[in-house]
N, C-alpha and C positions, 0 to 999 in steps of 0.2 A: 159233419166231421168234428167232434169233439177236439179233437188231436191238431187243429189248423198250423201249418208253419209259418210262420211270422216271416216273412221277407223283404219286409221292406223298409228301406235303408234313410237314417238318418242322415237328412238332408233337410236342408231348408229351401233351397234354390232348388228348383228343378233342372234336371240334367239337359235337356233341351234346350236351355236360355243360359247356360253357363260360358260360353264359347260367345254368344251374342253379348250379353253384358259384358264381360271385359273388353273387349273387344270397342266396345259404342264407348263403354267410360274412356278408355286411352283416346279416343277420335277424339272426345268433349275436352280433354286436357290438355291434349296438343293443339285444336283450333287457338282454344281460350289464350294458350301462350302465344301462339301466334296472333292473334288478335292484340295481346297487349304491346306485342313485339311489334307490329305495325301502329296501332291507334296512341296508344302509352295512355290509352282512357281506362279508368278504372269502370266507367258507364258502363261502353259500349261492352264490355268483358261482363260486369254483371247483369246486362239483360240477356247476352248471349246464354249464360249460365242459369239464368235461372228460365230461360224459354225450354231450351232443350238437356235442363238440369231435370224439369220436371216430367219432360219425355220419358227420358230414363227412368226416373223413380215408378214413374204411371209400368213401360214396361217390366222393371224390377217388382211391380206388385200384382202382374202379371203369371211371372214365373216362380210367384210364390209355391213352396212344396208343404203343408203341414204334415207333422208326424201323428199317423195315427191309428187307433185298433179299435176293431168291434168290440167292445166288450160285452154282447147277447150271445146269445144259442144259435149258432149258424144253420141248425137244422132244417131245411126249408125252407129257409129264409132271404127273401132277398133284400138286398139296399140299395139303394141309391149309386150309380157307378157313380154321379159328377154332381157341385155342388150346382146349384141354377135355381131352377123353378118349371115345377112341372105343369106342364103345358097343353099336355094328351094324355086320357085318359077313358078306350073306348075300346069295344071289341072290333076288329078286323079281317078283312080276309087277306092272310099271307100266302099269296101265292107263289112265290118264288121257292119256300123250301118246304111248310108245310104242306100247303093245298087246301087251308081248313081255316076256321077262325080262329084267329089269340088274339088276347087283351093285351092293348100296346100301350104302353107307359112313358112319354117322350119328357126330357127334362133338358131348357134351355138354357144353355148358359151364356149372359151376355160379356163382357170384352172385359169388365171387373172380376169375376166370379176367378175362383181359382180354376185350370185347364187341365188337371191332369185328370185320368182318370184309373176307377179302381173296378178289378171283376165284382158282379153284383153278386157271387153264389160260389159255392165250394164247388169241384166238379172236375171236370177233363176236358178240355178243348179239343172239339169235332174237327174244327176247320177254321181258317180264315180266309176269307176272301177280300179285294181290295176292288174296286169300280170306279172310273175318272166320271164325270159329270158335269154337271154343271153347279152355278155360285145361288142360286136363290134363295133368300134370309132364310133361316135356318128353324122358324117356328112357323113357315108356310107348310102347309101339307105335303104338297108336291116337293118339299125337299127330301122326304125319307127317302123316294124312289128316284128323284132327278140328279139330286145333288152328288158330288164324288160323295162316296162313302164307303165303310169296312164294317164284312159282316162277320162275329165272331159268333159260335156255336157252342155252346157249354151242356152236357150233359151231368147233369145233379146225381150224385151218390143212388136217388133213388130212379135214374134213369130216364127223369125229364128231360126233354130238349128246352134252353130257355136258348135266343138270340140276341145280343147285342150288337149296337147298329152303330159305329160313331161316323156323325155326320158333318161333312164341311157348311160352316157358313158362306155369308154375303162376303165375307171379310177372310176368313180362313183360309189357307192355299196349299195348307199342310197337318195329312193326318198321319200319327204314326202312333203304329201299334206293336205292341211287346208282345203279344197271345203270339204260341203255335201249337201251333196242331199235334195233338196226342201228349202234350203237360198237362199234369195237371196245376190244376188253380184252386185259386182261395179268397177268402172275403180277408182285407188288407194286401194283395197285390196290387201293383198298377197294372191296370189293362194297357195303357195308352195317354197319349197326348196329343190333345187338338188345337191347333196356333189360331186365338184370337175364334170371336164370336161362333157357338157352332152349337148343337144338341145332338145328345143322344138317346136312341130308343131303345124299351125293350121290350122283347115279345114274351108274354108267359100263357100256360094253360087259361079257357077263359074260367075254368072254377078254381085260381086262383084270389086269394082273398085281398084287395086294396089296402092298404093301408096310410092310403095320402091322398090330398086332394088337391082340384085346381087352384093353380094362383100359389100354392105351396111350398115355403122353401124344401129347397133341399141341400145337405149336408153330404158330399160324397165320403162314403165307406160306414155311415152314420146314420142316415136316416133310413128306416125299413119302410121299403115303400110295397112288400108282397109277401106274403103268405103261400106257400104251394098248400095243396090239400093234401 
C-alpha cells in the first residue's frame, strides 16, 4: 500500500510505563526525604539514591518509545515487528491454524532491547487470540507453543495469511496487544507490548524470501527481515 497512514504518536516514553514511572520516581523521593528525615546522613540518602536511582533509569530505558517510519516500499514486505536478535530461522509445521509448512522467523528480545512492538506488513487483521501458559525463557523452542502468548493474523493486500506470535518470557508476566480484528494495519503501527524479556515469531509462506540471518540484529519497524513472492 503505497498510501500507508502514519499513526503513530509522538512519544518518547511508552504509554505502558508512563503510570509506573511517575508513580516509582514520587516513592524514590518521598523514601529519600524520609530517610534524611530520620538518618540526617547525606550517606545513607546517597546510596539509597543512587541503588534504586539506577533501578529506575535501567526501567525508564526500558520503556523507552522511538519515533519512527519505514521509509522502503511496503509492498510485500515485511520487517522486523521488535528490535532483538533473531534467533529462528527454519521452516515449520504450523499446525494450529495452517496445517502446512511456513517459515518461522523468531526475534528475541532481551530485558535492554526496546519492548514495543510494531505490525510487520500492511494488511487487515483476521484475528487475535490470547493463550495463558507457561514462563520458559523465551528463545527455548518450546516457548512458541507453551508459553502464554498472542496470536495476531494479518492478511496482506495480496491475500497472504502472515501470523505474529508475541511471546511471554522467563521474566514477562504481561503481554498486551493493540491488533483487532477486522482494522486494518500498517508497517509504522504498534502491534503491542511485551513487559521485560520475551520474543516474537513470525510465520510467513516458505517461498518467501529471507532477508536476515542468525545472530542478527534487528531493528523494529526497520529491519526487512522477508520478502513475500
Amino acid at each position: 500500500m503505497g498510501n500507508r497512514i502514519k499513526k503513530l504518536k509522538k512519544i518518547r516514553i511508552h504509554r505502558e510505563g508512563t503510570h509506573e514511572l511517575t508513580f516509582s520516581m514520587l516513592a524514590l523521593l518521598l523514601i529519600a526525604a524520609a530517610l534524611w528525615w530520620l538518618t540526617h546522613s547525606i550517606v545513607v540518602v546517597a546510596l539509597f539514591l543512587i541503588v534504586f536511582g539506577t533501578a529506575w533509569l535501567l526501567a525508564l530505558n526500558f520503556y523507552r518509545c522511538p519515533i519512527r517510519y519505514f521509509n522502503g516500499d511496503s509492498d510485500r514486505t515485511v520487517v522486523a515487528p521488535a528490535d532483538g536478535k533473531i534467533v529462528v530461522i527454519e521452516d515449520t509445521m504450523e499446525n494450529e491454524y495452517f496445517h502446512d509448512e511456513r517459515l518461522m522467523i523468531s526475534i528475541f528480545m532481551s530485558p535492554l532491547n526496546v519492548h514495543a512492538n510494531w505490525f510487520p506488513c500492511d494488511g487487515r487483521v483476521k484475528f487475535v487470540k490470547h493463550f495463558n501458559g507457561n514462563y520458559h525463557k523465551a528463545w527455548l523452542p518450546k516457548a512458541s507453543e507453551e508459553n502464554e502468548h498472542a496470536d495476531i493474523m494479518i492478511t496482506t493486500p495480496e491475500g497472504e495469511d502472515i501470523l505474529v506470535r508475541q511471546i511471554a518470557g522467563a521474566m514477562a508476566r504481561r503481554i498486551v496487544t493493540y491488533a483487532k480484528p477486522e482494522e486494518e494495519c500498517y508497517i509504522d503501527q504498534h502491534l503491542g507490548f511485551i513487559k521485560l524479556g520475551s520474543r516474537v515469531d513470525v510465520y510467513l509462506p516458505v517461498n518467501s524470501k529471507v532477508c536476515v540471518t542468525l545472530d542478527q540484529p534487528t531493528t523494529g519497524d526497520q529491519t526487512v527481515i522477508a520478502k513475500l513472492r
